[in-house]
C-alpha positions as CSV (number, residue, x, y, z in Angstrom):
1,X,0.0,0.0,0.0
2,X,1.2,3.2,-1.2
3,X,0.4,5.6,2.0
4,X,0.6,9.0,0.2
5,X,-2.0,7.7,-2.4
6,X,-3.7,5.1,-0.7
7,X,-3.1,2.5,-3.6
8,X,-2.2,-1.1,-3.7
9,X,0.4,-2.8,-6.2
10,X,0.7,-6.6,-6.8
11,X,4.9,-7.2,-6.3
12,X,6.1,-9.6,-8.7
13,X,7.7,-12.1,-7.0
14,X,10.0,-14.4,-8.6
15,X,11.7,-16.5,-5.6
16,X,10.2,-19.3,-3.9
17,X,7.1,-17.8,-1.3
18,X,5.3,-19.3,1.6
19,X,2.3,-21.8,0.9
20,X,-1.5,-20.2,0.5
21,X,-2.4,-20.2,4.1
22,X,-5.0,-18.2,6.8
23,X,-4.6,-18.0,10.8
24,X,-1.1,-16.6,10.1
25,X,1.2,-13.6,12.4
26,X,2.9,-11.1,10.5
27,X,5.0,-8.6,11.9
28,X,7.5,-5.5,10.6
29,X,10.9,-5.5,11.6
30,X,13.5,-2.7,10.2
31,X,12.7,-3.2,5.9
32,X,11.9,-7.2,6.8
33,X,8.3,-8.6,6.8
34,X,8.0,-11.9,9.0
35,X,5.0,-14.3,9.1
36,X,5.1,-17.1,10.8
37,X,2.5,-20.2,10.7
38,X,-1.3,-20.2,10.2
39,X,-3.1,-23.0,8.8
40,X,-2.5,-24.3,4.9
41,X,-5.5,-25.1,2.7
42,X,-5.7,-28.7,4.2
43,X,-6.5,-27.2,7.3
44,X,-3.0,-28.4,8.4
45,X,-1.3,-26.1,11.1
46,X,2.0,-24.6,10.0
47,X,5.6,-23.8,12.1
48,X,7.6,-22.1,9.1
49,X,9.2,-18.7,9.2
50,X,9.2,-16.0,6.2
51,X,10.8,-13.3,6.1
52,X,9.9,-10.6,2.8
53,X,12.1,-7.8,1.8
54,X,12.1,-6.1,-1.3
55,X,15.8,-6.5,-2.0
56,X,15.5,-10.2,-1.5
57,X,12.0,-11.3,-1.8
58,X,10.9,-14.2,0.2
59,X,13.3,-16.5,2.3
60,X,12.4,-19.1,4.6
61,X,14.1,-19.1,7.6
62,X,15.9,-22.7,8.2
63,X,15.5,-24.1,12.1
64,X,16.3,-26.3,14.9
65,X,13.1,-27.9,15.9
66,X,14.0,-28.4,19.8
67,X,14.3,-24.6,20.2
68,X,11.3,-24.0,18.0
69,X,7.6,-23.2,18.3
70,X,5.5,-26.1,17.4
71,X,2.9,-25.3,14.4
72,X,0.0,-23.0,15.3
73,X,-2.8,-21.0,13.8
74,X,-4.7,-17.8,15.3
75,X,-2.0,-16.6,17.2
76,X,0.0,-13.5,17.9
77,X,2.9,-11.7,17.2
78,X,4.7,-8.4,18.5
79,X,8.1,-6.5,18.4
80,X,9.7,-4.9,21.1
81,X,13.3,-3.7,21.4
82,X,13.9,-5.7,17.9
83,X,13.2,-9.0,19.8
84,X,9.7,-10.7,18.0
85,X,7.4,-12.1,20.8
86,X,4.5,-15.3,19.5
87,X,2.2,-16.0,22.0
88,X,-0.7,-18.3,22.0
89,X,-2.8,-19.6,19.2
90,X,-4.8,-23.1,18.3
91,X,-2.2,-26.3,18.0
92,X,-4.3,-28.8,15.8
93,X,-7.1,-27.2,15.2
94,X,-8.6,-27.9,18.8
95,X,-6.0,-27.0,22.0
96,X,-5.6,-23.7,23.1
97,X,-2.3,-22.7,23.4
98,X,-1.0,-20.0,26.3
99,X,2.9,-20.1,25.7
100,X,5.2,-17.1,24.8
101,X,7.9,-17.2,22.5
């Protein structure tokens, strides 16, 4: 969204991009858009970690799952002091979860 005109443009995007998806976070850090998780078109809950920026385009952020958040939909994100918090969300499409990130 252009602010000063209030106008949208489609980016063409030519590197690999995070699956269609809903129930996702997405937060701005510095020139970086992160999303992480949500819930794919199977209704599948999602742990992966995006990161945009128009220099680069997408990247997906490569992990160690024991110090990872396990897949999540509906869920929150936040900056503060350039740290990202995630709390909460549905796990499975049924438990409610109430940890912080």
């Amino acid at each position: 969204l252009k602010a000063a005109s209030w106008t949208w443009d489609v980016l063409n995007v030519s590197s690999e991009r995070p699956s269609a998806r809903y129930g996702h976070a997405s937060v701005v850090l510095a020139d970086r858009v992160l999303i992480f998780g949500g819930r794919d078109s199977n209704g599948s809950d999602l742990n992966d970690l995006w990161i945009f920026t128009i220099d680069t385009n997408w990247t997906k952020v490569e992990y160690n799952m024991a110090s990872w958040p396990p897949a999540r939909s509906f869920h929150s994100m936040s900056i503060s002091e350039g740290k990202v918090a995630l709390f909460g969300g549905i796990e499975g499409g049924v438990s409610v979860l109430d940890d912080f990130w």
